[in-house]
Every structure is written in structure tokens, then in C-alpha cells.
C-alpha positions in Angstrom: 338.0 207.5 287.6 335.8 209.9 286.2 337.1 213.7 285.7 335.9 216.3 288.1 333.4 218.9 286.3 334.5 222.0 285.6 333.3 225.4 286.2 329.8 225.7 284.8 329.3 228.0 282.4 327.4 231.2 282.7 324.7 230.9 279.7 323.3 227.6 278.4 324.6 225.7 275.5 324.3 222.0 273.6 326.3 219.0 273.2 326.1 218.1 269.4 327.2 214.6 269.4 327.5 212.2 271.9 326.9 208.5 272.4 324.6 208.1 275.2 324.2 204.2 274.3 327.5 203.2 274.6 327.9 205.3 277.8 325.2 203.6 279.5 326.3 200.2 278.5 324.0 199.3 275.6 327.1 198.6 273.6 329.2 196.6 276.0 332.8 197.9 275.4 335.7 195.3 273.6 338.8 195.0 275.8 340.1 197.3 273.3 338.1 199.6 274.1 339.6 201.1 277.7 337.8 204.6 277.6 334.4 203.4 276.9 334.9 200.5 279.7 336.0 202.8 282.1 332.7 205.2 281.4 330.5 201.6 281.9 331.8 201.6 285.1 330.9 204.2 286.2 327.4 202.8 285.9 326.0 206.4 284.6 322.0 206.5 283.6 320.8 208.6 281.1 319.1 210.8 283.9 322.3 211.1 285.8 324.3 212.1 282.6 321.5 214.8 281.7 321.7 215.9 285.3 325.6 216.3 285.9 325.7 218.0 282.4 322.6 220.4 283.3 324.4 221.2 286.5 327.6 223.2 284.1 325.3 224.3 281.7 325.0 221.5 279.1 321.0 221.9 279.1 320.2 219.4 275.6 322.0 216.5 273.4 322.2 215.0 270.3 322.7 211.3 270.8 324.2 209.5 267.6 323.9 206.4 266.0 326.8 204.3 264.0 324.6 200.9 263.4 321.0 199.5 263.3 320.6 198.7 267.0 322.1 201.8 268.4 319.8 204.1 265.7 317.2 202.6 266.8 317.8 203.0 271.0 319.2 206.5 270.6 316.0 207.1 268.5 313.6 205.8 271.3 315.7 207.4 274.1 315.2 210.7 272.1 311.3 210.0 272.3 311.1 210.0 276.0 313.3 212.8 277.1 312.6 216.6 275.5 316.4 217.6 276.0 317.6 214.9 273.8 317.2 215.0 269.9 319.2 211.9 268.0 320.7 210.9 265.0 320.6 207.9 263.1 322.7 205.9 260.7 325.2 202.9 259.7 328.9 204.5 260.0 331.2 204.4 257.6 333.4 201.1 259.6 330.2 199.2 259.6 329.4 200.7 256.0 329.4 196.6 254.9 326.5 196.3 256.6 324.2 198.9 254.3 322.0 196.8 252.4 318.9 198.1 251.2 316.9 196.9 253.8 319.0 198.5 256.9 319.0 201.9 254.6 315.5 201.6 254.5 314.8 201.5 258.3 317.4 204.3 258.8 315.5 206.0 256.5 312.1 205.3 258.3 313.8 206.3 261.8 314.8 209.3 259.8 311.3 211.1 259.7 310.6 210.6 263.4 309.8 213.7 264.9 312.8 213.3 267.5 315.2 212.4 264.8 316.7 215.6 263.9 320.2 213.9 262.0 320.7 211.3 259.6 324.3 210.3 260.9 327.2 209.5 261.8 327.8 208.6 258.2 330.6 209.6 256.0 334.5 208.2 255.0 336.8 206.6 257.5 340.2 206.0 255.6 342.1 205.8 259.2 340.6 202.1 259.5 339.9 199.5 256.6 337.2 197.8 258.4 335.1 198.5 255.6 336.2 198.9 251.7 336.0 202.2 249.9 333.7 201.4 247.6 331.3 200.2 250.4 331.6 203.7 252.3 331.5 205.6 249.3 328.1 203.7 248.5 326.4 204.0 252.1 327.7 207.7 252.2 325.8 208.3 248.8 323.2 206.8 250.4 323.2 208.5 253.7 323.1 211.8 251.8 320.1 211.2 249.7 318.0 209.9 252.9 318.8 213.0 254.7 317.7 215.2 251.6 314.4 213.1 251.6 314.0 213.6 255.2 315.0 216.9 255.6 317.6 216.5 258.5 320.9 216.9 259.3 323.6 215.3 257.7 326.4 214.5 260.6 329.5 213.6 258.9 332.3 211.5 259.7 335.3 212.1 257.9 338.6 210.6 259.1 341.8 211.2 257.0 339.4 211.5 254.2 339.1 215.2 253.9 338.8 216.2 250.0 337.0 212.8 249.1 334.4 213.8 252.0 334.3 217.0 250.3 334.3 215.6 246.5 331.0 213.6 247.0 329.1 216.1 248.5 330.2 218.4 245.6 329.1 215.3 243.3 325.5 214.7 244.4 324.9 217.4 246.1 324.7 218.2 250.0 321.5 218.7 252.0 320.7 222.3 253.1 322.4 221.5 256.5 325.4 219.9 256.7 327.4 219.1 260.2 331.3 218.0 260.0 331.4 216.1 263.5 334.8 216.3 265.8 336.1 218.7 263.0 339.7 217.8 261.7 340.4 219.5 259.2 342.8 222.7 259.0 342.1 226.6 258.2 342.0 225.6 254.4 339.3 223.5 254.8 337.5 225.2 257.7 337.8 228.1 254.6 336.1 225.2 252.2 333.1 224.3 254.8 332.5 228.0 256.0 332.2 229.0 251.6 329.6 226.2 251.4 327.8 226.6 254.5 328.4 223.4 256.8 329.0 223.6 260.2 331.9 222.8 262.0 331.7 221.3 265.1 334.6 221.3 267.5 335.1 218.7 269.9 338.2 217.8 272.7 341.2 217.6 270.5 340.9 221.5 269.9 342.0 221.7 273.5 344.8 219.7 272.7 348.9 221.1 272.6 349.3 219.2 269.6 346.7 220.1 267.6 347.3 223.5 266.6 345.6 223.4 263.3 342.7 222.9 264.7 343.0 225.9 266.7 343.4 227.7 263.6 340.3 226.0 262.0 338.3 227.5 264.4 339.8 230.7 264.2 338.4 230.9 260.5 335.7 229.4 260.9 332.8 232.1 260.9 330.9 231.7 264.3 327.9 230.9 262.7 328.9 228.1 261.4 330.2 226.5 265.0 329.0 223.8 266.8 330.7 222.3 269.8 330.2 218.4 271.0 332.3 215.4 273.2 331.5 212.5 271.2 331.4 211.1 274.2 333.0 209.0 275.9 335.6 209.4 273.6 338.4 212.2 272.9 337.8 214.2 276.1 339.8 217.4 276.5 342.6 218.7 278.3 343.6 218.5 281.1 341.1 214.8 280.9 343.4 213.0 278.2 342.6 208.9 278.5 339.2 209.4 280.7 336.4 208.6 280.3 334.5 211.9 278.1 330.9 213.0 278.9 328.7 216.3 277.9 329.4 218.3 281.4 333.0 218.6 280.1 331.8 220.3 277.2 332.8 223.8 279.2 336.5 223.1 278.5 336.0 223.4 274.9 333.7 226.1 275.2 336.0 228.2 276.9 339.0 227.0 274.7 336.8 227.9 271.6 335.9 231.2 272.6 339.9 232.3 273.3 340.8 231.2 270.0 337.5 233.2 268.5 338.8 236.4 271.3 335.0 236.2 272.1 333.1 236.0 275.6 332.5 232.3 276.7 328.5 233.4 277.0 328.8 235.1 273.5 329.9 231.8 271.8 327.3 229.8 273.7 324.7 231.8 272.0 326.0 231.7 269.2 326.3 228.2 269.2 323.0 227.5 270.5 321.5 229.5 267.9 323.7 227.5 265.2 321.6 224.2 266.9 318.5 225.2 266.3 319.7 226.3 262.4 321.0 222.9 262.2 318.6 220.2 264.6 315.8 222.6 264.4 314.5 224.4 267.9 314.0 222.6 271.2 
């Protein structure tokens, strides 16, 4: 059962990261996978998920690729629908999988007009689907396409916080930097916010055990804020263990701007001016 939508929201903002693909059913969900098969069916199209989320507020998305075939729909989808930009790349659990000849198709997707992120990419040291070296490799790689390109770099960093952070010290991060479904404390909010990346905040900062992230985005200077679902995953309270999708994005909104003591349509400004820093303007 999908959640009810929530109050809309009085100015327009963005969803920064979300998986149209998978929510549609271009990725059939695993039997592991409950939330994702749950969102299937509810047999959503792309036009119905842009009008639901439209309908609270949620006026554009970034729709983000994790492999070769879901790059590659999110980055025709983004072709055929001005409220959708999309972001491309291998991530770091299928990081085996970056030879040089995927890498050089995510880099061609890359400088498509539409294309506006080369990501998710980044560390995942919750899961060993993939080995170190192979993540740290494709990350590396990741980065240096979006410098080429000019884009976004989305990261994914899971339980991988000051490696994340070492590597993009090492080579060098692109002028715009995005840490997706931030998870990191006030420390390193304080770390992102001194070199610039954005920090965008997604369902867990509604949650009553994640204080820290709370105080994350307390630090976190509001230019530098993004907000996102990733859905269908990790929607927020009062939603736990549905299905997520963009027109919840209100919840975190308005969670977001208590913990920043600022007006729900002052941080949606704020945040939409933030996307067009980062994705470039709609």
C-alpha cells in the first residue's frame, strides 16, 4: 500500500535523486527486495509519478543510474521529459563490472545535454559485493569522467566516510560535488561544508534514531543543501517499510527546515537555488 501524500508544500522545490527505473519496473525487483516490489505494484508510470509529485510541489527530478542499462534508460527518459535531468554511472556494488569499455559509454552518456551527474559512484564498505580495490578504481574513474564532462559528481558513500573523503582529497574533486542520502555526522557535514560539496538529505533525517543526522544538517550551511528520496527506498517517517516516491519529499522538507529554524518556503528556495548551482538551471 502506497503512503498517502502529504501536505503540499507552499513554494516549488526538486527531488535530487531518485530511481525512476526501478520504480517503474525496468529493474524487476529480487524477492529480497520487498520495498522496490511493493512500488512495482503499484504499476506507477513515469507521467503518473511526475504528476502525484507536481501535485505537493515536487516540480523536477534527477533520475540516477547504478549500472549500464539503467544509465542508459534514465539517460533517454531525461531526453523526453524537461522536468527530469539524470545521472549516470556503474555503482560502487557493481564496481566489478567497470572495464574500460562500460567507463567509456558512461563517459559518452556523460556529455548528453540531459545528463547533468556522473553518478551514483563512490565506496560501499556496508556490502562486499564488490572488492575495495575494484571501487576504489571505478571511483577514481568516476571522478575524472565527471571533471572531463563537467557534471556533477553524485556520491555514494556507505560506512566509508574518511576513504570517500581521502580520494577526493588525492586526485582531486570536480567543482561540484553532491554526497547522496547524506550519512555522515556534524564533523563531517563540517568537512563537506569547508570544501564545498553538497549535502543532500534524504528520509533517514526524519528518523528517531538518527539524530546525528539531524545535527548534520544543522551545520550544514544552507547553501550547500540538497534534499532527495532515493526512491523507492528509505522513505520517511511516519512511511517506514513503504514503498518511497518524490511527492513525499515534503516530509523531509519540512523536517529539514525545523532543524535549520527556517520557513519550509525559505529552504525550498534555497534548495532549489543549490540545484541549479549543482545540475545546472531547468
Amino acid at each position: 500500500m502506497l503512503p498517502d501524500a502529504p501536505e503540499p508544500l507552499s513554494a516549488e522545490v526538486f527531488d535530487s535523486h531518485c530511481h525512476l527505473d526501478i520504480m517503474v519496473g525496468k529493474r524487476q525487483a529480487s524477492t529480497g527486495d520487498p520495498v522496490a516490489q511493493a512500488a512495482q505494484a503499484a504499476s506507477a508510470t513515469v507521467d503518473s509519478i511526475l504528476d502525484e509529485a507536481r501535485r505537493v510541489g515536487v516540480t523536477r527530478l534527477v533520475t540516477i543510474g547504478y549500472d549500464l542499462p539503467s544509465s542508459r534508460w534514465n539517460a533517454d527518459l531525461a531526453e523526453l521529459h524537461p522536468d527530469i535531468y539524470a545521472g549516470v554511472a556503474i555503482h560502487p556494488n557493481e564496481s566489478f563490472a567497470s572495464t574500460p569499455e562500460v567507463l567509456a559509454e558512461i563517459e559518452e552518456m556523460a556529455g548528453l545535454p540531459k545528463v547533468r551527474a556522473v553518478g551514483e559512484t563512490g565506496l560501499d564498505y556496508y556490502r562486499d559485493w564488490a572488492s575495495k580495490d575494484d571501487q576504489h578504481a571505478s571511483f577514481r574513474a568516476h571522478i575524472e569522467i565527471a571533471k572531463r564532462a563537467g557534471k556533477a559528481l553524485v556520491i555514494h558513500d556507505r560506512d566509508a566516510h574518511d576513504d570517500v573523503l581521502a580520494v577526493l582529497r588525492a586526485v582531486g574533486a570536480p567543482d561540484v560535488v553532491v554526497f547522496h542520502s547524506f550519512s555522515g555526522d556534524a564533523e563531517m557535514a563540517k568537512q563537506c561544508a569547508e570544501a564545498g560539496y553538497f549535502m543532500s538529505f534524504s528520509g533517514p533525517v526524519t528518523y528517531k534514531n538518527a539524530a546525528y543526522l539531524r545535527e548534520a544538517a544543522a551545520v550544514a550551511p544552507a547553501e550547500l543543501i540538497l534534499v532527495e528520496t532515493d526512491a523507492p527506498y528509505l522513505p520517511p517517517v511516519p512511511h517506514r517499510g513503504k514503498p518511497n516516491a518524490p511527492y513525499l519529499i515534503p516530509l523531509i522538507v519540512r523536517c529539514l527546515a525545523e532543524v535549520k529554524q527556517m520557513h519550509p518556503d525559505e529552504l525550498c528556495r534555497a534548495i532549489t537555488a543549490n540545484g541549479n548551482t549543482a545540475f545546472g538551471s531547468w
